[in-house]
mmCIF file of the protein (N, C-alpha, C, O) and its ligand, coordinates in Angstrom:
data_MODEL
# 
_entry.id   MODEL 
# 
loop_
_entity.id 
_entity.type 
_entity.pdbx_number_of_molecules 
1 polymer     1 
2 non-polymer 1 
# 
_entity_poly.entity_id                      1 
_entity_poly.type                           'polypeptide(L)' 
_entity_poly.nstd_linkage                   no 
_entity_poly.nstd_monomer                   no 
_entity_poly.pdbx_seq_one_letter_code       
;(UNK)(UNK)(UNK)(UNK)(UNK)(UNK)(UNK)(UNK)(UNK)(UNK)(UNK)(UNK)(UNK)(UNK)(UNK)(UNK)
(UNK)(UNK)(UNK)(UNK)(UNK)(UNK)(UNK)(UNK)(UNK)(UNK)(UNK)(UNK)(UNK)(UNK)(UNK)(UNK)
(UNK)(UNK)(UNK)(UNK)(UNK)(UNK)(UNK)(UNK)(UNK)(UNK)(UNK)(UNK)(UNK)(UNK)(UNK)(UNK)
(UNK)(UNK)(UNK)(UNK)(UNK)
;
_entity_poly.pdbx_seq_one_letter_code_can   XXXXXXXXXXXXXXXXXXXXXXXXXXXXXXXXXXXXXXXXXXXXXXXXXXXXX 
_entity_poly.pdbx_strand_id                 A 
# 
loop_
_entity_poly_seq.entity_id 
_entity_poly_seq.num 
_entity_poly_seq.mon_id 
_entity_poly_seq.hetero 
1 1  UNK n 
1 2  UNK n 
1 3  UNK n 
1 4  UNK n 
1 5  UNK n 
1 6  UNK n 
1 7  UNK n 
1 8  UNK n 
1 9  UNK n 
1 10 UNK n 
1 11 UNK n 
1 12 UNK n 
1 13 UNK n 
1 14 UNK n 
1 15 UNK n 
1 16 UNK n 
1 17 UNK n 
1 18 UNK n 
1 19 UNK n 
1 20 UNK n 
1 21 UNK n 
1 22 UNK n 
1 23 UNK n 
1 24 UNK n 
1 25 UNK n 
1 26 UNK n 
1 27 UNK n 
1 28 UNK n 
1 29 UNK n 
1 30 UNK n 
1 31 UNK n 
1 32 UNK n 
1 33 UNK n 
1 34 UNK n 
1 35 UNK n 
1 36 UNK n 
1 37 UNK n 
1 38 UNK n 
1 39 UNK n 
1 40 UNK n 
1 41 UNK n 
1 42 UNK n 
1 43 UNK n 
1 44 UNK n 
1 45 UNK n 
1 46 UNK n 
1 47 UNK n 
1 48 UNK n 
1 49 UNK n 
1 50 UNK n 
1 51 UNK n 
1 52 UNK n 
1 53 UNK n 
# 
loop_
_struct_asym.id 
_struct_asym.entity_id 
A 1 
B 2 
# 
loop_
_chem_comp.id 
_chem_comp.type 
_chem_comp.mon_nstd_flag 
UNK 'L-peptide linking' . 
ZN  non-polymer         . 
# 
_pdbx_entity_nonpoly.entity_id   2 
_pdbx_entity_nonpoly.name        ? 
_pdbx_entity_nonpoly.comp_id     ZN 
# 
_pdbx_nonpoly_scheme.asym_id         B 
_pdbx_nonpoly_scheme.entity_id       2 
_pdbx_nonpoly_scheme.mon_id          ZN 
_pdbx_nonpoly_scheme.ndb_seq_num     1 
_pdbx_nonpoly_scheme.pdb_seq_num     101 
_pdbx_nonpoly_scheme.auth_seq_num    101 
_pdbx_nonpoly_scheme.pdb_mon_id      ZN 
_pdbx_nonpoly_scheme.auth_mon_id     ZN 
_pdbx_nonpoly_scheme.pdb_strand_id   A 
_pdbx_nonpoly_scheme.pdb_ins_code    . 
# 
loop_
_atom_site.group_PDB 
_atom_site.id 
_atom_site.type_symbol 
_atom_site.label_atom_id 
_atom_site.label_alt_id 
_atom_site.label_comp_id 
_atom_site.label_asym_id 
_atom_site.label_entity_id 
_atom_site.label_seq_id 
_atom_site.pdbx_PDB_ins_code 
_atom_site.Cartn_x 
_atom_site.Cartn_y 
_atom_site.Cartn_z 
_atom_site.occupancy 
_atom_site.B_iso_or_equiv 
_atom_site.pdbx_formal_charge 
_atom_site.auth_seq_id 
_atom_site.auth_comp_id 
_atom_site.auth_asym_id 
_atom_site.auth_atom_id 
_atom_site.pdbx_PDB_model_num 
ATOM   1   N  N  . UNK A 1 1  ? 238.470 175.258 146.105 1.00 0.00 ? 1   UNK A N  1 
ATOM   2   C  CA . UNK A 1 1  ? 237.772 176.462 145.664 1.00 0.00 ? 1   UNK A CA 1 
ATOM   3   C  C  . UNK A 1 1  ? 238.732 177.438 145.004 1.00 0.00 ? 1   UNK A C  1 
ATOM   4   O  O  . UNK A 1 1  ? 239.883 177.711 145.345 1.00 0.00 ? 1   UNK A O  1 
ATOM   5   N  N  . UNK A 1 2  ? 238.083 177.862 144.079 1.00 0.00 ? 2   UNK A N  1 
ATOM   6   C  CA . UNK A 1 2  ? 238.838 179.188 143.264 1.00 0.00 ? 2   UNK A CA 1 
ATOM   7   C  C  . UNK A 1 2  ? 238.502 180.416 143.530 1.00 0.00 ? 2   UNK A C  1 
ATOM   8   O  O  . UNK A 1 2  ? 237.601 180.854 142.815 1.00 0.00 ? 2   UNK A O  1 
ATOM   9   N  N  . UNK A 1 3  ? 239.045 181.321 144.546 1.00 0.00 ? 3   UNK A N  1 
ATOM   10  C  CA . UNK A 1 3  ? 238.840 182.464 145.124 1.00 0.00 ? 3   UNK A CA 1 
ATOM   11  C  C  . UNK A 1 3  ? 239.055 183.336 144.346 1.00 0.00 ? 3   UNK A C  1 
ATOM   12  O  O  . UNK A 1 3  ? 238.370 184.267 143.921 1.00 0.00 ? 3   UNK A O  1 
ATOM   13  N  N  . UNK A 1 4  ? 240.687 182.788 144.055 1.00 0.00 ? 4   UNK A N  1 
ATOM   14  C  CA . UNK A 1 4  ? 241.302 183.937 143.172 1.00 0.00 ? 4   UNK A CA 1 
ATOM   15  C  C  . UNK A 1 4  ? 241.362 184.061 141.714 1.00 0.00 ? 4   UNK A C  1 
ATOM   16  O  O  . UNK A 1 4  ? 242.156 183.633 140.876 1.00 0.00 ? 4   UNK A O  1 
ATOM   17  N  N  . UNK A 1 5  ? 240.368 184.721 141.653 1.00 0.00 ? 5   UNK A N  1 
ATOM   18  C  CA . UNK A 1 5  ? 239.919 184.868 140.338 1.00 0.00 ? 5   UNK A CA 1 
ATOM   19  C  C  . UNK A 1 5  ? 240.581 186.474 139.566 1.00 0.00 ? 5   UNK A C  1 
ATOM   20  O  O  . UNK A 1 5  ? 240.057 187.587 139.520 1.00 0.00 ? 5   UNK A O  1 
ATOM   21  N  N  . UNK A 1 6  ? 241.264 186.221 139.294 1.00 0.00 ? 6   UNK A N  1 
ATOM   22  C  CA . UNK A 1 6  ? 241.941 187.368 138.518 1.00 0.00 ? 6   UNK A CA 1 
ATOM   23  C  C  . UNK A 1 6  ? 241.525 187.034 136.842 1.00 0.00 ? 6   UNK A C  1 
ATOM   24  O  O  . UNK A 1 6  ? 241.058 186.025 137.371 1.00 0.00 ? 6   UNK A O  1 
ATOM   25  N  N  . UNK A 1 7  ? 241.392 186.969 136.147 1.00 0.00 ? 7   UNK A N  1 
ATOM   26  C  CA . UNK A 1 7  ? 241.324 187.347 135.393 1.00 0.00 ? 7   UNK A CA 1 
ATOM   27  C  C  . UNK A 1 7  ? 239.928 188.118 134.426 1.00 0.00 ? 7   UNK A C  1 
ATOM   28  O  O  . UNK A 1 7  ? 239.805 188.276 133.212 1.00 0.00 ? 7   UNK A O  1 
ATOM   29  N  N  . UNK A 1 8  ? 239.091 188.447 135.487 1.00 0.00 ? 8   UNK A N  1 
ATOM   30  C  CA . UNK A 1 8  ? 237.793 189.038 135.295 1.00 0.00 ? 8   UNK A CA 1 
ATOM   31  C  C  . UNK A 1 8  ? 238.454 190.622 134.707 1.00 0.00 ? 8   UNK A C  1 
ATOM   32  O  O  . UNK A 1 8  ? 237.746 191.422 134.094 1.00 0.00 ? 8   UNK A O  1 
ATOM   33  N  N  . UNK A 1 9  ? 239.897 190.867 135.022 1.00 0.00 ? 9   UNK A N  1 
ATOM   34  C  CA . UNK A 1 9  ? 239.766 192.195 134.785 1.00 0.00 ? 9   UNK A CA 1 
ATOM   35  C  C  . UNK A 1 9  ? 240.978 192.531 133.580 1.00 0.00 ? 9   UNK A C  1 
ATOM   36  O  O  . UNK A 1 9  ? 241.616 193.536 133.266 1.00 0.00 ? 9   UNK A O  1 
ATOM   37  N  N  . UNK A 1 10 ? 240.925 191.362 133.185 1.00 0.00 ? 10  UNK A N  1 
ATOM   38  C  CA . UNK A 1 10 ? 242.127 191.218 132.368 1.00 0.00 ? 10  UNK A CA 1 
ATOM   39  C  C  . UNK A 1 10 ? 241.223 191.491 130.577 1.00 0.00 ? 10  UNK A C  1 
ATOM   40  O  O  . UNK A 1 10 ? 241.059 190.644 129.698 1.00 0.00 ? 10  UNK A O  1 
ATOM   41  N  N  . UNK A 1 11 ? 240.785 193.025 130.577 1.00 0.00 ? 11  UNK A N  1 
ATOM   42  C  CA . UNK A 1 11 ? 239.939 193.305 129.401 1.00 0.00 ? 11  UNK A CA 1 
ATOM   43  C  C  . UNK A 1 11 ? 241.281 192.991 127.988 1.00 0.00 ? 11  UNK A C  1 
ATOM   44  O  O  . UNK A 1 11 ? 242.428 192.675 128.303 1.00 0.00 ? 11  UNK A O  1 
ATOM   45  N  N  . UNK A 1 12 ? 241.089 193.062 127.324 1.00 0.00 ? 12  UNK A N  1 
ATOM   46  C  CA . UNK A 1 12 ? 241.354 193.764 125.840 1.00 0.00 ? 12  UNK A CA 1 
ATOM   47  C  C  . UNK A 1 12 ? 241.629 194.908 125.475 1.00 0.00 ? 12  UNK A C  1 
ATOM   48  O  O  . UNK A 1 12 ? 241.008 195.442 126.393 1.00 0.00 ? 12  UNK A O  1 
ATOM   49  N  N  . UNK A 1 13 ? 241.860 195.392 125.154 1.00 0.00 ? 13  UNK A N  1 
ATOM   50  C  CA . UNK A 1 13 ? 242.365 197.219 124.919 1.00 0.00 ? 13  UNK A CA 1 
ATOM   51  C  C  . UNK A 1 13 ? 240.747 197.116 124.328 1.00 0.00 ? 13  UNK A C  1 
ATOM   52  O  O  . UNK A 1 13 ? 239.973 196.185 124.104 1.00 0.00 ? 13  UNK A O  1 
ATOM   53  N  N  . UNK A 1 14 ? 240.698 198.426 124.222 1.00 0.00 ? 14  UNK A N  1 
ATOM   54  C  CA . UNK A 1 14 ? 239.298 198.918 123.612 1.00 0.00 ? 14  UNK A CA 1 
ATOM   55  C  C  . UNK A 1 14 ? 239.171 198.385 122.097 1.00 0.00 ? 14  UNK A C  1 
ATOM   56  O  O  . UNK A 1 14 ? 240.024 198.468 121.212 1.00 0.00 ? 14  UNK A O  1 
ATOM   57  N  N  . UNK A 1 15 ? 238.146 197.931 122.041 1.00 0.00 ? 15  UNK A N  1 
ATOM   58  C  CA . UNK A 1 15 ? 238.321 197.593 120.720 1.00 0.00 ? 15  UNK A CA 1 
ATOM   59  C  C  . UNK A 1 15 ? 237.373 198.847 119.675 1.00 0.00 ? 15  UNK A C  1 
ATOM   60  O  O  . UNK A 1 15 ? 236.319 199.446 119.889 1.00 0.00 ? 15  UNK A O  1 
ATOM   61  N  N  . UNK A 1 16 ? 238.217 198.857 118.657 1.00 0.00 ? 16  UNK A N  1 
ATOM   62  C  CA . UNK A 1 16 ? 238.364 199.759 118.051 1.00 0.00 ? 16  UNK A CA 1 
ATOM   63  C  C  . UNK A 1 16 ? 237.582 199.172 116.030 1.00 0.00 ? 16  UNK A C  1 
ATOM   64  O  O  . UNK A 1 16 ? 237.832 198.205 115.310 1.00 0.00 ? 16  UNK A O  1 
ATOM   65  N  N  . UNK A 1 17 ? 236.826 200.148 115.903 1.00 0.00 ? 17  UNK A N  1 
ATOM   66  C  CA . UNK A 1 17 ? 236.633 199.465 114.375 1.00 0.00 ? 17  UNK A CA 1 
ATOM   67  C  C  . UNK A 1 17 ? 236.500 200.570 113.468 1.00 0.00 ? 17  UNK A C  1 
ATOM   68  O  O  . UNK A 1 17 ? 236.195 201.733 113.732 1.00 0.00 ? 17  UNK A O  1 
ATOM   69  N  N  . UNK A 1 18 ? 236.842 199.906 112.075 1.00 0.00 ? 18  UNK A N  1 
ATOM   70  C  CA . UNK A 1 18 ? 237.244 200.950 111.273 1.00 0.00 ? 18  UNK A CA 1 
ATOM   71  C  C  . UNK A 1 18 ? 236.304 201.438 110.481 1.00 0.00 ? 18  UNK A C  1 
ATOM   72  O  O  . UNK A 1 18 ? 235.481 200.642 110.031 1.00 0.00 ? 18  UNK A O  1 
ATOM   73  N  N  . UNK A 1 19 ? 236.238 202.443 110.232 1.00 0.00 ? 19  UNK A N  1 
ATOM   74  C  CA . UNK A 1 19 ? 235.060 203.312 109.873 1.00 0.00 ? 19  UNK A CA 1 
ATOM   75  C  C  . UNK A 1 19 ? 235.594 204.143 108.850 1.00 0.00 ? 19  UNK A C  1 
ATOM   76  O  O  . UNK A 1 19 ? 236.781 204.440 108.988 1.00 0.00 ? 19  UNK A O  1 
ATOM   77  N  N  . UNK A 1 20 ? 234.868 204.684 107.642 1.00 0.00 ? 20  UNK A N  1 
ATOM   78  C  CA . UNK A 1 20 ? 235.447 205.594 106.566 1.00 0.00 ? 20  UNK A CA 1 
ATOM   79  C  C  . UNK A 1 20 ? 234.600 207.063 106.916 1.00 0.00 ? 20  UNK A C  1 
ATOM   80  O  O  . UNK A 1 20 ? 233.406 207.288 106.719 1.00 0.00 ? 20  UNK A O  1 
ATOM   81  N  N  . UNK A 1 21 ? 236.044 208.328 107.727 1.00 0.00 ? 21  UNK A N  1 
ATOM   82  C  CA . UNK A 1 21 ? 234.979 209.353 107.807 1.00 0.00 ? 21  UNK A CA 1 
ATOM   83  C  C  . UNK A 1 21 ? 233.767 210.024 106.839 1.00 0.00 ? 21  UNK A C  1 
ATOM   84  O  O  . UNK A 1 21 ? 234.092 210.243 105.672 1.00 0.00 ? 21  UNK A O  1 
ATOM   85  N  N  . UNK A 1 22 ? 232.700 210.289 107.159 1.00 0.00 ? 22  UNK A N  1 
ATOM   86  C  CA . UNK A 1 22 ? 231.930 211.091 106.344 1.00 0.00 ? 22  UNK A CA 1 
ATOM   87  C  C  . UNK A 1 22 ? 232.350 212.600 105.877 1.00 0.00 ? 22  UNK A C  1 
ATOM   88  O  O  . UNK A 1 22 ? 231.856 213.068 104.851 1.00 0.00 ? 22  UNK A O  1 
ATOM   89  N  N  . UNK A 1 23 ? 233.082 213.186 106.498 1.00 0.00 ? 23  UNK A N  1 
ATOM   90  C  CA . UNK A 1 23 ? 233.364 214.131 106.287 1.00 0.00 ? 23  UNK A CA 1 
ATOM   91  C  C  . UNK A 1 23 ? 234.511 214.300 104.983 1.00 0.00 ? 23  UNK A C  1 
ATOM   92  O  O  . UNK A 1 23 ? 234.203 214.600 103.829 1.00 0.00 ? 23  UNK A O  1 
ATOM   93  N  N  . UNK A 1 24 ? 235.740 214.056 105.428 1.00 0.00 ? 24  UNK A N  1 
ATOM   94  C  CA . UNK A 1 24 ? 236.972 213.714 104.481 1.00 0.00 ? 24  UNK A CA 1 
ATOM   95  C  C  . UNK A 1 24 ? 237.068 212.333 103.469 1.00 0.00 ? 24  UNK A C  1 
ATOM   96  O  O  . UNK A 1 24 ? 237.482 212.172 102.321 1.00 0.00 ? 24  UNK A O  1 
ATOM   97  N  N  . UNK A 1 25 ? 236.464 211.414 104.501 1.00 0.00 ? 25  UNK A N  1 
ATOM   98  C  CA . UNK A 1 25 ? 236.874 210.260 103.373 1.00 0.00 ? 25  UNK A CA 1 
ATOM   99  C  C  . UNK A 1 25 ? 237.881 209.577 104.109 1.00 0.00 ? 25  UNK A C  1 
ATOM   100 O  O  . UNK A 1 25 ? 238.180 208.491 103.613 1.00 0.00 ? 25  UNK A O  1 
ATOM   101 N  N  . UNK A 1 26 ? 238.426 209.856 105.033 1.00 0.00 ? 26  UNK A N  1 
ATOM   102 C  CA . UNK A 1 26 ? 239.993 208.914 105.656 1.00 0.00 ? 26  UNK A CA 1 
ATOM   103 C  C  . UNK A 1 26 ? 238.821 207.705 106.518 1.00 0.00 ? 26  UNK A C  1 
ATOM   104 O  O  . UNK A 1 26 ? 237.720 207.504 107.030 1.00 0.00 ? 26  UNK A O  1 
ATOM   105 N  N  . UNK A 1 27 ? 240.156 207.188 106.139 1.00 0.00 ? 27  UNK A N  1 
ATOM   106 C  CA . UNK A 1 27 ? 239.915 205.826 106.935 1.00 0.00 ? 27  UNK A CA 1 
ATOM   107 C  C  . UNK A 1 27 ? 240.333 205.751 108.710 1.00 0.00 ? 27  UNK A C  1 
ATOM   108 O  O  . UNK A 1 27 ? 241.492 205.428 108.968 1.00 0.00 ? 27  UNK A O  1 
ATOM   109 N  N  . UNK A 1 28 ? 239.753 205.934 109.421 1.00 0.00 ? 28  UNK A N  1 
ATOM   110 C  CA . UNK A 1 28 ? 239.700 206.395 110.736 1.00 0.00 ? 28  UNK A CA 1 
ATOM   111 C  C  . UNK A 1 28 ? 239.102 205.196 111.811 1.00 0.00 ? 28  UNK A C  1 
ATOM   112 O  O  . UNK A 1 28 ? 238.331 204.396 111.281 1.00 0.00 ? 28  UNK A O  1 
ATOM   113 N  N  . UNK A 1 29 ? 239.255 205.089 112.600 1.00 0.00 ? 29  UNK A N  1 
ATOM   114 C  CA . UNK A 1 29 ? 238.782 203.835 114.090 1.00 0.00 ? 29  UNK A CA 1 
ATOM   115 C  C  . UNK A 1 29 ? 237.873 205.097 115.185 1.00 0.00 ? 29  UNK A C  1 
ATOM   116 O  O  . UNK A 1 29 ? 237.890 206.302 115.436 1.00 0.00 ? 29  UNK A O  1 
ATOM   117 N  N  . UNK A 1 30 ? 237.173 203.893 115.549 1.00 0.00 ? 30  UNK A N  1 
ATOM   118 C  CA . UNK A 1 30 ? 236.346 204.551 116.438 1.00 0.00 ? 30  UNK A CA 1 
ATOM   119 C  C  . UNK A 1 30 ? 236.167 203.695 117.298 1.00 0.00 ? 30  UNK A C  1 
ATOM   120 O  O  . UNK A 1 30 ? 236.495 202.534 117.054 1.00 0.00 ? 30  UNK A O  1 
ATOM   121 N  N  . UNK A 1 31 ? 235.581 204.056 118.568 1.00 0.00 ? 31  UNK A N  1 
ATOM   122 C  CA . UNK A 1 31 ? 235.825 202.929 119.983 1.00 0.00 ? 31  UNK A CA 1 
ATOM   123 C  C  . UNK A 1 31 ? 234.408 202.628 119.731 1.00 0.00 ? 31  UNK A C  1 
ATOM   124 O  O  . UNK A 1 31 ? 233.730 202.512 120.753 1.00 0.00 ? 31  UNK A O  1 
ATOM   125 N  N  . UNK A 1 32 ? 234.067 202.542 119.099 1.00 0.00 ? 32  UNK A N  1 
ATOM   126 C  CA . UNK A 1 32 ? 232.124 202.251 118.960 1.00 0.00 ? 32  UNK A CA 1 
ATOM   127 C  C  . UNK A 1 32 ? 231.687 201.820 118.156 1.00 0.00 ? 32  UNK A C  1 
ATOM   128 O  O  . UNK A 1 32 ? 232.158 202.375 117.162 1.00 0.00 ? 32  UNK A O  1 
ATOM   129 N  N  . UNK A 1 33 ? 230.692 200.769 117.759 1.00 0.00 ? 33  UNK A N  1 
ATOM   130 C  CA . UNK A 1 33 ? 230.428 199.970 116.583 1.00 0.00 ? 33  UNK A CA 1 
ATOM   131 C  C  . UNK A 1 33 ? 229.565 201.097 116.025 1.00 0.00 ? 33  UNK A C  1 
ATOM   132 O  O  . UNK A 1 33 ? 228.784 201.766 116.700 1.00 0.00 ? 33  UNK A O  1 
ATOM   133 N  N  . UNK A 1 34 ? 229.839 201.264 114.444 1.00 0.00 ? 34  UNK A N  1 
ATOM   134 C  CA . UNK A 1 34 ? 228.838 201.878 114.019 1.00 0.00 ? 34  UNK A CA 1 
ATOM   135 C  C  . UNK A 1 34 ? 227.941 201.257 113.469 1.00 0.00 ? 34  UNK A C  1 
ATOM   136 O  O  . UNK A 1 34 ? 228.104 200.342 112.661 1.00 0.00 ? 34  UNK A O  1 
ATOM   137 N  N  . UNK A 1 35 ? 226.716 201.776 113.928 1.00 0.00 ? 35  UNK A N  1 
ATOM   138 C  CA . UNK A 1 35 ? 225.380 201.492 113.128 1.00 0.00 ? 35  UNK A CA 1 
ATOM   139 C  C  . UNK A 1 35 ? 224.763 202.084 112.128 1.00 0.00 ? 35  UNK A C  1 
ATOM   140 O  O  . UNK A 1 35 ? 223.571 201.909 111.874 1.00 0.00 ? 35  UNK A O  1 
ATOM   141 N  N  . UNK A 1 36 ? 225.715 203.001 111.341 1.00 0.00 ? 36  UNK A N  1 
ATOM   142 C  CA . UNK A 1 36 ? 225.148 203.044 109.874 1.00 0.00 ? 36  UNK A CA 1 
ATOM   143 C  C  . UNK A 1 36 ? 224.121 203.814 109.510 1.00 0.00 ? 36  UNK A C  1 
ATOM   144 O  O  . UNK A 1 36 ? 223.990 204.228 108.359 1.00 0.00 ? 36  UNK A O  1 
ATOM   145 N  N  . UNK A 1 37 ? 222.851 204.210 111.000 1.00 0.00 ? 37  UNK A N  1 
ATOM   146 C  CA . UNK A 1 37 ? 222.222 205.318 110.934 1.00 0.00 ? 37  UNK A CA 1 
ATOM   147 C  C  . UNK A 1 37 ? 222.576 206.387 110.676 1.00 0.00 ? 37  UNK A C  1 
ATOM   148 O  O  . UNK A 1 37 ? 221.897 207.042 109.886 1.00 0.00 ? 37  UNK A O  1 
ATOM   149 N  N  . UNK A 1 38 ? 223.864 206.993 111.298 1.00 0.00 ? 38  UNK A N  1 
ATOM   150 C  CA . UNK A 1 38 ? 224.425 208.076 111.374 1.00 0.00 ? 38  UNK A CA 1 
ATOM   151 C  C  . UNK A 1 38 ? 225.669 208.368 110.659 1.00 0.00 ? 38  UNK A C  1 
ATOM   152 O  O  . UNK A 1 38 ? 226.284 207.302 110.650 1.00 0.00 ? 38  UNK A O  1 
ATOM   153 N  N  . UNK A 1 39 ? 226.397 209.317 110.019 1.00 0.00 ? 39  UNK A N  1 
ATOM   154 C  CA . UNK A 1 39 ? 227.541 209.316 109.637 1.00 0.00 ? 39  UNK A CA 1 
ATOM   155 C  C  . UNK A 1 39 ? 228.433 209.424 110.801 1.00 0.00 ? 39  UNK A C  1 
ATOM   156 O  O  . UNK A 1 39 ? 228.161 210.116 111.782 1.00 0.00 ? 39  UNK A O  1 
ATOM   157 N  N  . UNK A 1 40 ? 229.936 208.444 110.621 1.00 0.00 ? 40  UNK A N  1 
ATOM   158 C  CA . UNK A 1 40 ? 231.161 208.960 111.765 1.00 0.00 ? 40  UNK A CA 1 
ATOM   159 C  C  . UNK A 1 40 ? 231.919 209.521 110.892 1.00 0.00 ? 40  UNK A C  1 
ATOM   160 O  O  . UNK A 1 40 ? 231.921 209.216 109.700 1.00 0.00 ? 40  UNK A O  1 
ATOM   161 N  N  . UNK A 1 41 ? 232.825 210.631 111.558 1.00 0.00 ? 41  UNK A N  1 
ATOM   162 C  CA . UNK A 1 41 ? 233.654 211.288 111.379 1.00 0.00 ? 41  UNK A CA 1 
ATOM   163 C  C  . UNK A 1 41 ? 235.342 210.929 112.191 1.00 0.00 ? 41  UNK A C  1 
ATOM   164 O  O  . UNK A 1 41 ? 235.490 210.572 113.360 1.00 0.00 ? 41  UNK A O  1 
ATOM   165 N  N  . UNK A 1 42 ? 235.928 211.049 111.647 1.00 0.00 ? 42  UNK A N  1 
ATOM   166 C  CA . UNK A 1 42 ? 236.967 210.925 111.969 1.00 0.00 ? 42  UNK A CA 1 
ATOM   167 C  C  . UNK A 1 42 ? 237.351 212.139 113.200 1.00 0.00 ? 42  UNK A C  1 
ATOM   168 O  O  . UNK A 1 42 ? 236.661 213.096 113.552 1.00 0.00 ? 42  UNK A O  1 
ATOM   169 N  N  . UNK A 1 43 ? 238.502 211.773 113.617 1.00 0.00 ? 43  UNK A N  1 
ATOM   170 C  CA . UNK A 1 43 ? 238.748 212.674 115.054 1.00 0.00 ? 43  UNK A CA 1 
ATOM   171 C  C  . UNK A 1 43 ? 238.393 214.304 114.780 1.00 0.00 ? 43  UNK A C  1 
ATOM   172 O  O  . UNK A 1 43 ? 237.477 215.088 115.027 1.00 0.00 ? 43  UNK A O  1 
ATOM   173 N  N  . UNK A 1 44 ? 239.733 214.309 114.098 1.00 0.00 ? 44  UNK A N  1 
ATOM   174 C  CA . UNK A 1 44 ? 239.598 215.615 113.299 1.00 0.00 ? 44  UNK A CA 1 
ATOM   175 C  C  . UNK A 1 44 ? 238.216 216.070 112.962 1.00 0.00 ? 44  UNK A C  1 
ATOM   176 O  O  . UNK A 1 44 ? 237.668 216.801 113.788 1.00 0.00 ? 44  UNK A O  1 
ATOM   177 N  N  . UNK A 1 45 ? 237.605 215.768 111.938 1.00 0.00 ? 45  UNK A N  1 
ATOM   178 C  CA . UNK A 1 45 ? 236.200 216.138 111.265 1.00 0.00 ? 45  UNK A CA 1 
ATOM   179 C  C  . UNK A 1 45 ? 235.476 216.106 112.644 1.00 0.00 ? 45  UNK A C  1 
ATOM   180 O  O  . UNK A 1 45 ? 234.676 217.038 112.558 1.00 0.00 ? 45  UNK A O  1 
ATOM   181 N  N  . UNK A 1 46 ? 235.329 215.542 113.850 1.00 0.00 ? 46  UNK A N  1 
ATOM   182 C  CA . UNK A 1 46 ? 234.444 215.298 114.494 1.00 0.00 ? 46  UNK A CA 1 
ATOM   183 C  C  . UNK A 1 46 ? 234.533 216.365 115.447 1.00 0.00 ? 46  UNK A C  1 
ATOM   184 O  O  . UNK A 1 46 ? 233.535 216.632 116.116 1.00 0.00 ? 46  UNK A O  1 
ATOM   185 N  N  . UNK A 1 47 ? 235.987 217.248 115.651 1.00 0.00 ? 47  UNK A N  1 
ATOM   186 C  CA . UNK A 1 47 ? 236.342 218.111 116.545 1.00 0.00 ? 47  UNK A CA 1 
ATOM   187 C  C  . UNK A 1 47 ? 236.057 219.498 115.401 1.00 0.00 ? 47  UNK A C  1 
ATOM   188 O  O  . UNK A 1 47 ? 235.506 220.424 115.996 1.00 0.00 ? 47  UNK A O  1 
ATOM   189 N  N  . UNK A 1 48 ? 236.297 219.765 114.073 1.00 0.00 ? 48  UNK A N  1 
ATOM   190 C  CA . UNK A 1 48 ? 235.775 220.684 113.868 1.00 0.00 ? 48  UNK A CA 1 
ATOM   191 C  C  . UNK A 1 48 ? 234.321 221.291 113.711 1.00 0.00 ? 48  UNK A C  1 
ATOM   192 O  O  . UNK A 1 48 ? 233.943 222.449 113.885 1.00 0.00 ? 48  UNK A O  1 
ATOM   193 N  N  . UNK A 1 49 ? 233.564 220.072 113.297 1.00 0.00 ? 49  UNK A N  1 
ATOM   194 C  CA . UNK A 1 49 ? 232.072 220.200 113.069 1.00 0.00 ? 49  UNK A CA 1 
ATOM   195 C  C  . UNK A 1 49 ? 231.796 220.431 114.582 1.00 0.00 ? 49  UNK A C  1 
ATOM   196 O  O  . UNK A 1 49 ? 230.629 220.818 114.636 1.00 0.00 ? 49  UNK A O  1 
ATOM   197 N  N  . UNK A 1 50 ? 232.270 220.381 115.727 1.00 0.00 ? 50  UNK A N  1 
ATOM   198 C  CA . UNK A 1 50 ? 231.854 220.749 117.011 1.00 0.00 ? 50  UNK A CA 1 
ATOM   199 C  C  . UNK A 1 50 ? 232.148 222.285 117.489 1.00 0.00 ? 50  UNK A C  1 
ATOM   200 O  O  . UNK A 1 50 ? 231.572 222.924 118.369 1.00 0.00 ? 50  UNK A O  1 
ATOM   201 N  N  . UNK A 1 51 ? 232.941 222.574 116.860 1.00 0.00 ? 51  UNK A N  1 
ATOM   202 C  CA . UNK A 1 51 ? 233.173 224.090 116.614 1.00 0.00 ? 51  UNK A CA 1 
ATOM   203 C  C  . UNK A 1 51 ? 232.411 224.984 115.607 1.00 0.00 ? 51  UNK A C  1 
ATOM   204 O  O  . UNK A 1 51 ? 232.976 225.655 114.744 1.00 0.00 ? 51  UNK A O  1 
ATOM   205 N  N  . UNK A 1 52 ? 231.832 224.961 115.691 1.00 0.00 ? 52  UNK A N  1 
ATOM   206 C  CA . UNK A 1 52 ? 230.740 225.586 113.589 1.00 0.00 ? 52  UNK A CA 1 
ATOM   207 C  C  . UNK A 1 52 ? 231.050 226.866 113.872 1.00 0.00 ? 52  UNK A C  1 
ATOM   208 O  O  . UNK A 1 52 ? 231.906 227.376 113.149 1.00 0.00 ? 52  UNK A O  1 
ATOM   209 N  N  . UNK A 1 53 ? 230.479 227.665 114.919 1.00 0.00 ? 53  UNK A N  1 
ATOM   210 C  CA . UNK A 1 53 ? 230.438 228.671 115.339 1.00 0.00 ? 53  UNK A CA 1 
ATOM   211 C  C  . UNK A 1 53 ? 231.992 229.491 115.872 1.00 0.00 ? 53  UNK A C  1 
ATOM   212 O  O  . UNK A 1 53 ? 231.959 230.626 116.348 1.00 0.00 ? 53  UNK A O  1 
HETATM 213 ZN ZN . ZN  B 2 .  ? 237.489 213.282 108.552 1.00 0.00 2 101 ZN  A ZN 1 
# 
């Protein structure tokens, strides 16, 4: 029997995909597949548009 099962936790780093912000235009990664409904923003763009006010 195989008890020891280690490698269930042996993930991948986050995987990361590349996305062109809507805002600027840079070429930026995001931990989330985009679906194209929505525009992504890059870090930056995504931290100022959260500030408007
Ligand atoms: Zn941007």
């Amino acid at each position: 029997m195989e008890n020891d099962r280690r490698g269930s936790f042996d993930r991948a780093p986050r995987e990361m995909y590349d996305v062109i912000c809507a805002e600027c235009g840079e070429k930026t990664q995001v931990p989330f597949k985009p679906d194209g409904s929505r525009p992504v923003y890059c870090r930056e763009c995504y931290q100022k548009r959260r500030r408007k006010y």
